[in-house]
PDBQT receptor file of N, H, CA, C and O in Angstrom, charges set to zero:
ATOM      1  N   UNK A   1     -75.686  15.143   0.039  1.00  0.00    +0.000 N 
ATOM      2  CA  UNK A   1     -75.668  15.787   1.328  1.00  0.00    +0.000 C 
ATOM      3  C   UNK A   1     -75.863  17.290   1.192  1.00  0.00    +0.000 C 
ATOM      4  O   UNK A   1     -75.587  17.590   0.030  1.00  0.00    +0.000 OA
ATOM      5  N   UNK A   2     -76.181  18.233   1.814  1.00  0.00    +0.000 N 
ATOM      6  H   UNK A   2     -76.405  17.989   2.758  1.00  0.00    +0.000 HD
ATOM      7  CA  UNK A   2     -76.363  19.295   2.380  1.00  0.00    +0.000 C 
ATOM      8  C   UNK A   2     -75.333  20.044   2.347  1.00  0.00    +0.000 C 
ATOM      9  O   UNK A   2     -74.312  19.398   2.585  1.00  0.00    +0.000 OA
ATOM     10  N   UNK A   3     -75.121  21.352   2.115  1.00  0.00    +0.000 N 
ATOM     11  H   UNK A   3     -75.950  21.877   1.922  1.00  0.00    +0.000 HD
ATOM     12  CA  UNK A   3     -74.260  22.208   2.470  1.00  0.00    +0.000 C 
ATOM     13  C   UNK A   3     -74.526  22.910   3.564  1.00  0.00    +0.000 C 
ATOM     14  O   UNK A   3     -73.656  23.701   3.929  1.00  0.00    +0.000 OA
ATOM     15  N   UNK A   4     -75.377  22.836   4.101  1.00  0.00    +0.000 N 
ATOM     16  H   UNK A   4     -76.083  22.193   3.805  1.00  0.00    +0.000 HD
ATOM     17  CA  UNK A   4     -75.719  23.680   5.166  1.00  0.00    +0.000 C 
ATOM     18  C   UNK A   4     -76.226  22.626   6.138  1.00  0.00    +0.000 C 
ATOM     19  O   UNK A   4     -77.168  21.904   5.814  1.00  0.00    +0.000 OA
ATOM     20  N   UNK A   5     -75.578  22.507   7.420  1.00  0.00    +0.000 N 
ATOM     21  H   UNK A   5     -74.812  23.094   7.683  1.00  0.00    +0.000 HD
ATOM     22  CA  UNK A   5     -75.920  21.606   8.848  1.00  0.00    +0.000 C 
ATOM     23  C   UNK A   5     -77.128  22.332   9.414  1.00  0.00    +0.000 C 
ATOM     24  O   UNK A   5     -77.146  23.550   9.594  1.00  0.00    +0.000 OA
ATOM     25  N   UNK A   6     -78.363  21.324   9.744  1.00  0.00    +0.000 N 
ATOM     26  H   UNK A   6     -78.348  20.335   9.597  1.00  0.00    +0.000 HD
ATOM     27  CA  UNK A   6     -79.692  22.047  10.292  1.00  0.00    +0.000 C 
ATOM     28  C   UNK A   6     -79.124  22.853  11.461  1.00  0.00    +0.000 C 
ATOM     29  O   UNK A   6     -78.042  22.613  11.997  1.00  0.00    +0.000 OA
ATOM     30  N   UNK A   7     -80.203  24.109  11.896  1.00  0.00    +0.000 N 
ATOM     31  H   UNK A   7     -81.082  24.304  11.460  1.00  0.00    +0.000 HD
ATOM     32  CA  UNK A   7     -79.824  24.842  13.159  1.00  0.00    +0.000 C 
ATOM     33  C   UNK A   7     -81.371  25.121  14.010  1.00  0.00    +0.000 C 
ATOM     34  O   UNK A   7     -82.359  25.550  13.415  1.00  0.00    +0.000 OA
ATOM     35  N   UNK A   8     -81.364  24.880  15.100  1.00  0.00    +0.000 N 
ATOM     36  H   UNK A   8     -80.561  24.531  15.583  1.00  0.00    +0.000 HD
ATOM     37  CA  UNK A   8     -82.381  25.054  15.660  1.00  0.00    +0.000 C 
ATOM     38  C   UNK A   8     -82.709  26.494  15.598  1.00  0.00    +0.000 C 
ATOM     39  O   UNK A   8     -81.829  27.341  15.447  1.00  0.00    +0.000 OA
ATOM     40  N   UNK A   9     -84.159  26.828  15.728  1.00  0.00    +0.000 N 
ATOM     41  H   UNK A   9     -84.874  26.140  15.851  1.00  0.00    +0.000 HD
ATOM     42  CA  UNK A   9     -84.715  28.206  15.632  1.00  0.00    +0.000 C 
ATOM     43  C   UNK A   9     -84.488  28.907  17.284  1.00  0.00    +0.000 C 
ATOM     44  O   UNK A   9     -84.718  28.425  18.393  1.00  0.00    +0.000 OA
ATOM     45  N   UNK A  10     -84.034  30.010  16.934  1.00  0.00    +0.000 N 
ATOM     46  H   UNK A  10     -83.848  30.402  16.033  1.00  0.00    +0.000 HD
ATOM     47  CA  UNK A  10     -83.896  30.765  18.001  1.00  0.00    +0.000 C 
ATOM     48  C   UNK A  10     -85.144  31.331  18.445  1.00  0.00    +0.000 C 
ATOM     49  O   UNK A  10     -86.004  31.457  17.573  1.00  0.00    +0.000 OA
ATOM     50  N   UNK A  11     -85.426  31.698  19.613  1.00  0.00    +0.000 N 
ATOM     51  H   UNK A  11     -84.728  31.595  20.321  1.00  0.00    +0.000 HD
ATOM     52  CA  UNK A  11     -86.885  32.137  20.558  1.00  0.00    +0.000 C 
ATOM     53  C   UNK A  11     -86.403  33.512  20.563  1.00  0.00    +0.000 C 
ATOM     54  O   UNK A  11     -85.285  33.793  20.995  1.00  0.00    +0.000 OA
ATOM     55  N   UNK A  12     -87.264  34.434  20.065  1.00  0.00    +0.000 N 
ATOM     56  H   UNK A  12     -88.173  34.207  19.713  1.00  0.00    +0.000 HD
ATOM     57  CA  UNK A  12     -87.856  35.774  20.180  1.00  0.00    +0.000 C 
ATOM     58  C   UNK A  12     -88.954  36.075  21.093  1.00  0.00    +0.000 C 
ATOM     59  O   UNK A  12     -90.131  36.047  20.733  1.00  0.00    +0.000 OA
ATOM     60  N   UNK A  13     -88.507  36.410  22.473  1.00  0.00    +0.000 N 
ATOM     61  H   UNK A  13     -87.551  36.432  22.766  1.00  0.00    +0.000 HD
ATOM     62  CA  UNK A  13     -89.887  37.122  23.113  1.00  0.00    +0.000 C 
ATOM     63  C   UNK A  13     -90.542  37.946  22.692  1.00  0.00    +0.000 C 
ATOM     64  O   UNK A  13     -89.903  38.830  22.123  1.00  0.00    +0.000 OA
ATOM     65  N   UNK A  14     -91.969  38.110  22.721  1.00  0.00    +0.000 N 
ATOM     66  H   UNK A  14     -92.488  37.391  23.183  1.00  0.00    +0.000 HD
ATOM     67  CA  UNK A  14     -92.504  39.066  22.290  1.00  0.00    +0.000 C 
ATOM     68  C   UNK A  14     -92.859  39.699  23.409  1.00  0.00    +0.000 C 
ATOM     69  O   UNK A  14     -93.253  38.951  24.304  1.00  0.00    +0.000 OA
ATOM     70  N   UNK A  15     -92.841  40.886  23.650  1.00  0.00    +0.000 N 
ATOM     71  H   UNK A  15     -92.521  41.493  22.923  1.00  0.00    +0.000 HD
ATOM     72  CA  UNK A  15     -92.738  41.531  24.655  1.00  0.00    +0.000 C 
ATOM     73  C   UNK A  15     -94.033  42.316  25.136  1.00  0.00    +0.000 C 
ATOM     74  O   UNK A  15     -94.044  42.844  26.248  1.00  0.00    +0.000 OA
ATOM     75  N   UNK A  16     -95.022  42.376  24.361  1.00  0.00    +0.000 N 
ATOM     76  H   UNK A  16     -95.014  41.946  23.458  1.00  0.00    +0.000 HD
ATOM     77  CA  UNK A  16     -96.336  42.351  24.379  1.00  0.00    +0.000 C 
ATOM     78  C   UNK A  16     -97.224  41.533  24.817  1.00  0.00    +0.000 C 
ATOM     79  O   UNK A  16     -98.278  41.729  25.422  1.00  0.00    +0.000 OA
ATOM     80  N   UNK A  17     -96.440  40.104  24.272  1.00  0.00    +0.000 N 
ATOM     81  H   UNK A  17     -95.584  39.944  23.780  1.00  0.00    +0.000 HD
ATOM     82  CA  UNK A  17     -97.657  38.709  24.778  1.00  0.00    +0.000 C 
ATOM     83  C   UNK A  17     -96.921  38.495  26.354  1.00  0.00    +0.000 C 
ATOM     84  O   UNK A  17     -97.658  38.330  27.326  1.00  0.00    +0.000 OA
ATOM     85  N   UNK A  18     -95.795  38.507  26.472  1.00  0.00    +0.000 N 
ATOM     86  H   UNK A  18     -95.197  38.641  25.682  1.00  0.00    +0.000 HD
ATOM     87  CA  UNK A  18     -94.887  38.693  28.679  1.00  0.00    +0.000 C 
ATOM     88  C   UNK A  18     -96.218  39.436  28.487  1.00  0.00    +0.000 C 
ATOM     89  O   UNK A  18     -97.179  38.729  28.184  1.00  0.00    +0.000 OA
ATOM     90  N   UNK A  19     -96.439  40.896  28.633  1.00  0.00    +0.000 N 
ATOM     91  H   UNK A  19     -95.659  41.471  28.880  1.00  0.00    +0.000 HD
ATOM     92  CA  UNK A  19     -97.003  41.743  29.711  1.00  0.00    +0.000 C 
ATOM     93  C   UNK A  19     -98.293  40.911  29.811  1.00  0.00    +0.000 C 
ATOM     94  O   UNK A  19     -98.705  40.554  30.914  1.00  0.00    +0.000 OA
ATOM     95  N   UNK A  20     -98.958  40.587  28.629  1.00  0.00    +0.000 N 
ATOM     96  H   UNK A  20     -98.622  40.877  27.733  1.00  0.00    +0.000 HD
ATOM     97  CA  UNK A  20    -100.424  40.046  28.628  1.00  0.00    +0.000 C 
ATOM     98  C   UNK A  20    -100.717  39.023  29.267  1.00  0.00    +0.000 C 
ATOM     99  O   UNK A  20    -101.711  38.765  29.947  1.00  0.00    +0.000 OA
ATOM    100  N   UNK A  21     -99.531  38.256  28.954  1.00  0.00    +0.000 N 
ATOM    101  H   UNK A  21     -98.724  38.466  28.402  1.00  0.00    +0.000 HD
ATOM    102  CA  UNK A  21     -99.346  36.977  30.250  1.00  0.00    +0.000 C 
ATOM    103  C   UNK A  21     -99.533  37.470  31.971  1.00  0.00    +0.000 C 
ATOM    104  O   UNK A  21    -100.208  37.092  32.929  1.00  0.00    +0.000 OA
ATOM    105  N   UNK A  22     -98.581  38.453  31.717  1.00  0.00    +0.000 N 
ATOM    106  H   UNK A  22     -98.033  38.760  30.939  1.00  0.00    +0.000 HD
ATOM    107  CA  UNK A  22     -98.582  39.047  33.427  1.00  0.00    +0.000 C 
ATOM    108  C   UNK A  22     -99.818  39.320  33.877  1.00  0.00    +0.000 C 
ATOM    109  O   UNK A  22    -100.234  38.837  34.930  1.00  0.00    +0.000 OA
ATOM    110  N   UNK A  23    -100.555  40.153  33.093  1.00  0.00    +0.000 N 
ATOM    111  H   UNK A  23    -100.217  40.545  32.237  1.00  0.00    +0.000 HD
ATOM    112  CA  UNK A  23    -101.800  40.612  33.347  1.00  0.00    +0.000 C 
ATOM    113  C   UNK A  23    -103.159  39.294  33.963  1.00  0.00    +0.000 C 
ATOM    114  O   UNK A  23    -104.171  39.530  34.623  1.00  0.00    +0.000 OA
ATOM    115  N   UNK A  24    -102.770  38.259  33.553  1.00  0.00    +0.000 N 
ATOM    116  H   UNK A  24    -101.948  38.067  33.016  1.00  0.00    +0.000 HD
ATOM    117  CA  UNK A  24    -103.540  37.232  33.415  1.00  0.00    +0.000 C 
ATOM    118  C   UNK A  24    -103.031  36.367  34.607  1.00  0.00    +0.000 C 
ATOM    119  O   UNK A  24    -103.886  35.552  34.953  1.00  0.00    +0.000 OA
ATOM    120  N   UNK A  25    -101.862  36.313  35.344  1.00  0.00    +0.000 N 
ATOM    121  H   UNK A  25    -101.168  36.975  35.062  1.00  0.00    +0.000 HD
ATOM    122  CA  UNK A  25    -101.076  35.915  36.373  1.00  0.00    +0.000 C 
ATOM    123  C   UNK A  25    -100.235  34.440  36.363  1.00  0.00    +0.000 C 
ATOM    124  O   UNK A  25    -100.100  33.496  37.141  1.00  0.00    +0.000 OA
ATOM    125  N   UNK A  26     -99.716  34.838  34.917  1.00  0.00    +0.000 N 
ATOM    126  H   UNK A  26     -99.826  35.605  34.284  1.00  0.00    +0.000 HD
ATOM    127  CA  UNK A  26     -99.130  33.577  34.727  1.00  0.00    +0.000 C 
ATOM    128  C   UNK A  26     -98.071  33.894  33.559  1.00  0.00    +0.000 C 
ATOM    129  O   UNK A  26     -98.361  34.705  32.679  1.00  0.00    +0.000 OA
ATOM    130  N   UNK A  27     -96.646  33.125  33.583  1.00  0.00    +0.000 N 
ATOM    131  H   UNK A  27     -96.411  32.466  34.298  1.00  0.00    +0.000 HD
ATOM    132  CA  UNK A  27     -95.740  33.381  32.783  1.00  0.00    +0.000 C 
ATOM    133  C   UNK A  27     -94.328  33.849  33.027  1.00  0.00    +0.000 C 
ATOM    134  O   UNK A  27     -94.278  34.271  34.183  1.00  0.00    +0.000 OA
ATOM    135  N   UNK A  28     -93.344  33.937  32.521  1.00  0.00    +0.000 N 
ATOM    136  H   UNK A  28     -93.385  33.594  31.582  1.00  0.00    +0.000 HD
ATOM    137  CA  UNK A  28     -92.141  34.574  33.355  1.00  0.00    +0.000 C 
ATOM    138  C   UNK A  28     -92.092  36.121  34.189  1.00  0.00    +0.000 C 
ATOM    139  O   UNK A  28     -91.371  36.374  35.154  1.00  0.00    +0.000 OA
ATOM    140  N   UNK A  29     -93.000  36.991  33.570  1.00  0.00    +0.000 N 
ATOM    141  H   UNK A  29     -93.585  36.786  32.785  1.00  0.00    +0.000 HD
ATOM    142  CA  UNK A  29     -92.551  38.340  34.206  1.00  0.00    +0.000 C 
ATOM    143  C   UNK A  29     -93.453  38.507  35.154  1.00  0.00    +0.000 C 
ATOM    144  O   UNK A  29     -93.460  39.652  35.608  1.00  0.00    +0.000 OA
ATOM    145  N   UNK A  30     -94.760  37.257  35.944  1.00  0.00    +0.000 N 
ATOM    146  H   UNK A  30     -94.755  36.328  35.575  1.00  0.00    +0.000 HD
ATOM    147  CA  UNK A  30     -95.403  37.157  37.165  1.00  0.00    +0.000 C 
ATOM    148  C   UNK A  30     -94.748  36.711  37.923  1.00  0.00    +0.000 C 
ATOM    149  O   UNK A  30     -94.612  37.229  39.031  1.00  0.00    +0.000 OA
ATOM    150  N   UNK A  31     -94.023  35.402  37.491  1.00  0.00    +0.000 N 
ATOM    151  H   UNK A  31     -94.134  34.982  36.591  1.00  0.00    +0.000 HD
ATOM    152  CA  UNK A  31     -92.996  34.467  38.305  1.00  0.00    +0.000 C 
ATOM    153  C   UNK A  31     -92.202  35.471  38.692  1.00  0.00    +0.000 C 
ATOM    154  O   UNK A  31     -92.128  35.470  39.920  1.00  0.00    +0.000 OA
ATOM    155  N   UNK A  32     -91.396  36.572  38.062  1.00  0.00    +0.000 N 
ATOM    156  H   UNK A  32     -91.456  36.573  37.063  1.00  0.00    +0.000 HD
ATOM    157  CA  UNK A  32     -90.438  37.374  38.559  1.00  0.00    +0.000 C 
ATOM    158  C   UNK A  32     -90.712  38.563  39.609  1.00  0.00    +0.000 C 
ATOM    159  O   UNK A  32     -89.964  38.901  40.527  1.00  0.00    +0.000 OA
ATOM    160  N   UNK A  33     -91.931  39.109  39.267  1.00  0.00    +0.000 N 
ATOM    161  H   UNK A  33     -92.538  38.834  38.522  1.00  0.00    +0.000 HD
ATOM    162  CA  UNK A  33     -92.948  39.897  40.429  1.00  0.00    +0.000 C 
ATOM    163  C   UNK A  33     -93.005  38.943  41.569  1.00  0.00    +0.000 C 
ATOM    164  O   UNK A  33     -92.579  39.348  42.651  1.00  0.00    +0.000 OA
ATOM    165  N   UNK A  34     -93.398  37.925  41.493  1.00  0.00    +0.000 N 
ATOM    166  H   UNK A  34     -93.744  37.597  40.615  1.00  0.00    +0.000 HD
ATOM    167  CA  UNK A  34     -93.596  37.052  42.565  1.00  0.00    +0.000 C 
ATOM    168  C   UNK A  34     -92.686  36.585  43.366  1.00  0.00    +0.000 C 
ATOM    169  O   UNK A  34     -92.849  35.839  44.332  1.00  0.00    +0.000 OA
ATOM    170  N   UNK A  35     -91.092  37.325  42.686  1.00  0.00    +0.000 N 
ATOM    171  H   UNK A  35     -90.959  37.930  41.901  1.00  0.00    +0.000 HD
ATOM    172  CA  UNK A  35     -89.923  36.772  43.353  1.00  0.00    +0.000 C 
ATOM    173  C   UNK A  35     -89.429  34.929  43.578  1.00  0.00    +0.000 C 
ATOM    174  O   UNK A  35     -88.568  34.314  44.207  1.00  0.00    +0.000 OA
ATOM    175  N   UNK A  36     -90.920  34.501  42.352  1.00  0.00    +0.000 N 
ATOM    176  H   UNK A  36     -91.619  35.001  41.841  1.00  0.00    +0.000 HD
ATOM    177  CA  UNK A  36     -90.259  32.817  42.338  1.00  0.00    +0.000 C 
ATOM    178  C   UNK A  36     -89.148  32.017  41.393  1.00  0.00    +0.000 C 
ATOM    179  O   UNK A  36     -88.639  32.648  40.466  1.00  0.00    +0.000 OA
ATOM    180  N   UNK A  37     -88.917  31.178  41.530  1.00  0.00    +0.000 N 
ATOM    181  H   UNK A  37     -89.330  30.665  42.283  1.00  0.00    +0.000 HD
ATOM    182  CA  UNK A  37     -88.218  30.455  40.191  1.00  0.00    +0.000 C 
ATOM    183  C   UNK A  37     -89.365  29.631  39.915  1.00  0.00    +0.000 C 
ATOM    184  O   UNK A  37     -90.223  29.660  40.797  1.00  0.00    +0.000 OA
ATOM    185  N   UNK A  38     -89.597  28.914  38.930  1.00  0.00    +0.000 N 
ATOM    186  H   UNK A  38     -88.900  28.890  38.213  1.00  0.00    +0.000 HD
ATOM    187  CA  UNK A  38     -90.236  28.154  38.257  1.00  0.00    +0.000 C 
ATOM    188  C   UNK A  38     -90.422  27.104  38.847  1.00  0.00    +0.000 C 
ATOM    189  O   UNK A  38     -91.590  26.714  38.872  1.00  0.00    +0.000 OA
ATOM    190  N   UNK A  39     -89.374  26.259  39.533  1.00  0.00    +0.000 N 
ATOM    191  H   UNK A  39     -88.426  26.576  39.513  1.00  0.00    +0.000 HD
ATOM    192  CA  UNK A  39     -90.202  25.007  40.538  1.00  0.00    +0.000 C 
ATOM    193  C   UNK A  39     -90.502  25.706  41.342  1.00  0.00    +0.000 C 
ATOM    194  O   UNK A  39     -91.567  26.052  40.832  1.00  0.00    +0.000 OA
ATOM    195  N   UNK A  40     -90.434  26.495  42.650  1.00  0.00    +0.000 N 
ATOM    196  H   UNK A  40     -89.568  26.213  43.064  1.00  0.00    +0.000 HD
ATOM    197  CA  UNK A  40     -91.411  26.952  43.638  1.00  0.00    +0.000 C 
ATOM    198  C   UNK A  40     -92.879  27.555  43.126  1.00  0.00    +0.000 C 
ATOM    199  O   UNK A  40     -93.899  27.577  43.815  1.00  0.00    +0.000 OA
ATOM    200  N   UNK A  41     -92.729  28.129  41.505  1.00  0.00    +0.000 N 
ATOM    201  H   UNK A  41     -91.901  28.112  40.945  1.00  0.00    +0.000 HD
ATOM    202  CA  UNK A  41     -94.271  28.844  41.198  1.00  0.00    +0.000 C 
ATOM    203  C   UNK A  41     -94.813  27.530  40.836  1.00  0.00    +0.000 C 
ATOM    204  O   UNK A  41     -96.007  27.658  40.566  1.00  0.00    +0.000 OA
ATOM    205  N   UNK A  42     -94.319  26.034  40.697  1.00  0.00    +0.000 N 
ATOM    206  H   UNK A  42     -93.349  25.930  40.916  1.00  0.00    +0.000 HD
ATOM    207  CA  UNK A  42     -95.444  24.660  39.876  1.00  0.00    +0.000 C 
ATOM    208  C   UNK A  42     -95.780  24.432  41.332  1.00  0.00    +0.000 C 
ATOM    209  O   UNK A  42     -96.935  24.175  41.671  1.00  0.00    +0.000 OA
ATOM    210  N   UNK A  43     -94.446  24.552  42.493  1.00  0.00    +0.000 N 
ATOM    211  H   UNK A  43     -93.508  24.761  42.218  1.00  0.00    +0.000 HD
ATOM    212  CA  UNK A  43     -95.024  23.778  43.910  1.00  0.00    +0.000 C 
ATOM    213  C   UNK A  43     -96.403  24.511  44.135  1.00  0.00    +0.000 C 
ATOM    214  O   UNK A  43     -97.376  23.853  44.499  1.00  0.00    +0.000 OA
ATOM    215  N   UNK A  44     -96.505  26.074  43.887  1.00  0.00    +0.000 N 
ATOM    216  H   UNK A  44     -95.714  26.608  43.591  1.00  0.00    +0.000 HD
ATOM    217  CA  UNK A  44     -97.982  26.643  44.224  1.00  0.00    +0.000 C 
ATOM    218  C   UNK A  44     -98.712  26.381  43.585  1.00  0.00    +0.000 C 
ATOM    219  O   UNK A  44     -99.770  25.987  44.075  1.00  0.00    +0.000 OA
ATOM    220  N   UNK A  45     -98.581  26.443  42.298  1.00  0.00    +0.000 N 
ATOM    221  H   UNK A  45     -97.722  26.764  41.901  1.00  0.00    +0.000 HD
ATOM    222  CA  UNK A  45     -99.813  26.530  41.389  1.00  0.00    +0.000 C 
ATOM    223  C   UNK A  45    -100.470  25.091  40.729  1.00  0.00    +0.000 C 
ATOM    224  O   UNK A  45    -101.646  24.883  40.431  1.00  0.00    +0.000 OA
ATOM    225  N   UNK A  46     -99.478  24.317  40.626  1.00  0.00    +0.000 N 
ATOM    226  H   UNK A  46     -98.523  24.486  40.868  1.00  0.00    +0.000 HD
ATOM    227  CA  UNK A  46     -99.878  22.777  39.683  1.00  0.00    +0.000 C 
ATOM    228  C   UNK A  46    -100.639  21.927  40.767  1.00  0.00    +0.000 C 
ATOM    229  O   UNK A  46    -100.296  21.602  41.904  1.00  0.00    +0.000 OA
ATOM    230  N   UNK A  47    -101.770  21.676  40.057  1.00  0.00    +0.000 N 
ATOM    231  H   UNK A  47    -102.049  21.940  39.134  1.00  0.00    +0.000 HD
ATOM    232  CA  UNK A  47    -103.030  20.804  41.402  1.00  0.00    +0.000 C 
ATOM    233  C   UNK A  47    -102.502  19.064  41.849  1.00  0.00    +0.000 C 
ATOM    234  O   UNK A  47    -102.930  18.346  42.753  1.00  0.00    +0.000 OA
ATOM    235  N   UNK A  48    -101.135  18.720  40.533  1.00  0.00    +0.000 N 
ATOM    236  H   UNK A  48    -100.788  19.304  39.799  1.00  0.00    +0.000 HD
ATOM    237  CA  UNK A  48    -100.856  17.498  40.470  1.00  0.00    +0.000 C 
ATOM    238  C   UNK A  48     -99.684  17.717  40.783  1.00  0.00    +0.000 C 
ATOM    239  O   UNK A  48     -99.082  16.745  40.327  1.00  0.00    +0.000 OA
ATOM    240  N   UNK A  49     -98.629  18.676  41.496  1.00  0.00    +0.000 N 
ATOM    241  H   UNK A  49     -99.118  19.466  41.866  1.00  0.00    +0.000 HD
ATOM    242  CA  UNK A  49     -97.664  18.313  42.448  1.00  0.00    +0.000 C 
ATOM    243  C   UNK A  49     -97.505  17.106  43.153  1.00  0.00    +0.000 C 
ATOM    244  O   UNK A  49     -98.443  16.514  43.687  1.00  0.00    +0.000 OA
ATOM    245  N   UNK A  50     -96.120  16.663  43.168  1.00  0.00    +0.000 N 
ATOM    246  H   UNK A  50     -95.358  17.144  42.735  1.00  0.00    +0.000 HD
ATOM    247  CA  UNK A  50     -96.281  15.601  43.910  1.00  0.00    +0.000 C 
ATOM    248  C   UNK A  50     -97.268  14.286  44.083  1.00  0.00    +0.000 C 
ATOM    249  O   UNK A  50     -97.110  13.501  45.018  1.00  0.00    +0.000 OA
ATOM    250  N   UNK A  51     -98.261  14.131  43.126  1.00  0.00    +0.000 N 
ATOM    251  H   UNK A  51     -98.389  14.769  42.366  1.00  0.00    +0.000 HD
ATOM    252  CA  UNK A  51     -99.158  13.178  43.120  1.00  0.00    +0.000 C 
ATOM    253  C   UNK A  51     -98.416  12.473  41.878  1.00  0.00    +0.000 C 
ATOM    254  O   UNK A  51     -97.989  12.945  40.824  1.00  0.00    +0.000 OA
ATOM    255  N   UNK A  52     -98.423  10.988  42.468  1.00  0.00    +0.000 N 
ATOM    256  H   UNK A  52     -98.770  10.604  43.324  1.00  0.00    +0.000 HD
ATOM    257  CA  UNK A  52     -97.346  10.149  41.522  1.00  0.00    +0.000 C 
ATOM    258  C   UNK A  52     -98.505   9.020  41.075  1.00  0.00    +0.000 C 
ATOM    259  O   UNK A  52     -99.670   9.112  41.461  1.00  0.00    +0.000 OA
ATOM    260  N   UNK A  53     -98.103   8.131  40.358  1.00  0.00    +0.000 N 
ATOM    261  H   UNK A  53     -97.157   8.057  40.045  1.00  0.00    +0.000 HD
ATOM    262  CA  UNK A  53     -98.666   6.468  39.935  1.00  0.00    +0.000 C 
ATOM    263  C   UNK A  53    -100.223   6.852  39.317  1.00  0.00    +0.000 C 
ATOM    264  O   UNK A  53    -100.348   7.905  38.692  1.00  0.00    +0.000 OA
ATOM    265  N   UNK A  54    -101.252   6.063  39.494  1.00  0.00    +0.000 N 
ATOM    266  H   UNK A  54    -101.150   5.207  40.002  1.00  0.00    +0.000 HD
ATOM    267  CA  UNK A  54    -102.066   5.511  39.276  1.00  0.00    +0.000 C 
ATOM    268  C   UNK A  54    -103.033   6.741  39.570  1.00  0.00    +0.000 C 
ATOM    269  O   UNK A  54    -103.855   6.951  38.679  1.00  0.00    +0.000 OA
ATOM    270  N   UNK A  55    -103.061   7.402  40.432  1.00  0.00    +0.000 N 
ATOM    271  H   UNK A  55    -102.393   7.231  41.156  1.00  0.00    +0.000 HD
ATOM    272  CA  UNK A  55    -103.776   8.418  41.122  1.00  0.00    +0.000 C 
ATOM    273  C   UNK A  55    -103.768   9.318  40.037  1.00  0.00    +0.000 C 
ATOM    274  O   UNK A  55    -104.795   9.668  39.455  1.00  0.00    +0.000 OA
ATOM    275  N   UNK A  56    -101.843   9.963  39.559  1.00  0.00    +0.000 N 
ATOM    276  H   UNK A  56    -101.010   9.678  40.032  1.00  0.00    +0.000 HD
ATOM    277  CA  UNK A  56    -101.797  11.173  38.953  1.00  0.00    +0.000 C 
ATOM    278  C   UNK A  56    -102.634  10.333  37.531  1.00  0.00    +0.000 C 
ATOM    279  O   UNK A  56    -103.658  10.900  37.149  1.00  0.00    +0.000 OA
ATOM    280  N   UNK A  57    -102.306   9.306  36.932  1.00  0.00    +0.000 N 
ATOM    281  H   UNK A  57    -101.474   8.846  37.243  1.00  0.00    +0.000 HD
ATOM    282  CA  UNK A  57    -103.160   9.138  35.435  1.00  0.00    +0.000 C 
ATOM    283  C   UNK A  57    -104.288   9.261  35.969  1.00  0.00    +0.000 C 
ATOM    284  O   UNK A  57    -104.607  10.430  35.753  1.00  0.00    +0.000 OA
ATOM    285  N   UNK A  58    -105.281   8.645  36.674  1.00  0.00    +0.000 N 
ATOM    286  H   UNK A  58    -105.022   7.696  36.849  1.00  0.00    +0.000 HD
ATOM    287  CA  UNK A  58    -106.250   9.176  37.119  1.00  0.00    +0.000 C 
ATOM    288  C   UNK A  58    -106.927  10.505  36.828  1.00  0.00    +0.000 C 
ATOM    289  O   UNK A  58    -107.938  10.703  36.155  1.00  0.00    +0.000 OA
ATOM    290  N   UNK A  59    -106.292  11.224  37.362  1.00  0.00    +0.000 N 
ATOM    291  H   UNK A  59    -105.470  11.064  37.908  1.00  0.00    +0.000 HD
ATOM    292  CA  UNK A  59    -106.626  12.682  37.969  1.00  0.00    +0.000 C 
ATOM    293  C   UNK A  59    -106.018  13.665  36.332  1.00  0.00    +0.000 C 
ATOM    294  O   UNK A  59    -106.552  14.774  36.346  1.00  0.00    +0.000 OA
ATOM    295  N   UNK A  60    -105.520  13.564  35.645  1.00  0.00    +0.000 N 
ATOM    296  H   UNK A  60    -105.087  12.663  35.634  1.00  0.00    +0.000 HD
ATOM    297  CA  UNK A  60    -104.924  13.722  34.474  1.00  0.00    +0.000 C 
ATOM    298  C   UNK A  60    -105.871  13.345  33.107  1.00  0.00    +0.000 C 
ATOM    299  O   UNK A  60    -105.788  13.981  32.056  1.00  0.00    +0.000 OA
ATOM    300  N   UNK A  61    -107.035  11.873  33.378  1.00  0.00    +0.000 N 
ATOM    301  H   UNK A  61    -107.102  11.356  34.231  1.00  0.00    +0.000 HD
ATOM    302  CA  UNK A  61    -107.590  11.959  32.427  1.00  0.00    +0.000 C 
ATOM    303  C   UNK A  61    -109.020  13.221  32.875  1.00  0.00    +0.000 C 
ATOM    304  O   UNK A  61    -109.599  13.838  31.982  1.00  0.00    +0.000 OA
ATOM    305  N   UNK A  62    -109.321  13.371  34.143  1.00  0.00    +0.000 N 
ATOM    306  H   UNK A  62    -108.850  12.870  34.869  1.00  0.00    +0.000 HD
ATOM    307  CA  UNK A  62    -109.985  14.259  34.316  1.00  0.00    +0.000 C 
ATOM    308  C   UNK A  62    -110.123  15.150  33.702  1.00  0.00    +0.000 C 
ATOM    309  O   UNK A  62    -111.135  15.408  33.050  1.00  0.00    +0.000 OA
ATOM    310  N   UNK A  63    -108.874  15.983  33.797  1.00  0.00    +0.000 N 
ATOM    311  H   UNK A  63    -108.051  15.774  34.326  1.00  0.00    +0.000 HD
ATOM    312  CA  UNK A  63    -108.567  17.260  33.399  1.00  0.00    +0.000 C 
ATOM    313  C   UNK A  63    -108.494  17.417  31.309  1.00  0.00    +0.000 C 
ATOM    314  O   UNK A  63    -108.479  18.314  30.466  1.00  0.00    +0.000 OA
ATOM    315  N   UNK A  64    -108.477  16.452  31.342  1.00  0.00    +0.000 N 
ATOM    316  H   UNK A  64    -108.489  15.722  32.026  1.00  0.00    +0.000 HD
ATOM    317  CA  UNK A  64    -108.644  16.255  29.446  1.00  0.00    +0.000 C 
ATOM    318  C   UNK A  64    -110.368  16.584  29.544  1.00  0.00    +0.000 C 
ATOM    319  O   UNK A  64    -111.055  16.588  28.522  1.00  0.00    +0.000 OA
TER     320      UNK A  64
């Protein structure tokens, strides 16, 4: 056995690739300009909101 118990890797923003994201209009520090949370920015932006079953696989192999 191990002396040491695995630990998940901690997330470092890089604070360069946020702004570049922003610039491009997508990512947390647009969502926050935009005054959204994250489900109201997918209700605007995701074309497959709310499209469920047979339709969304459908419309999903499209986009591949």
């Amino acid at each position: 056995m191990s002396t040491k118990a695995p630990v998940c890797p901690i997330h470092k923003s890089n604070p360069k690739r946020a702004e570049t994201k922003k610039k491009r209009g997508f990512g947390n520090l647009a969502m926050k300009e935009a005054k959204m949370e994250q489900d109201q920015w997918a209700q605007k932006y995701d074309p497959l909101f709310k499209v469920k079953g047979i339709e969304r696989h459908r419309k999903l192999k499209e986009v591949r």
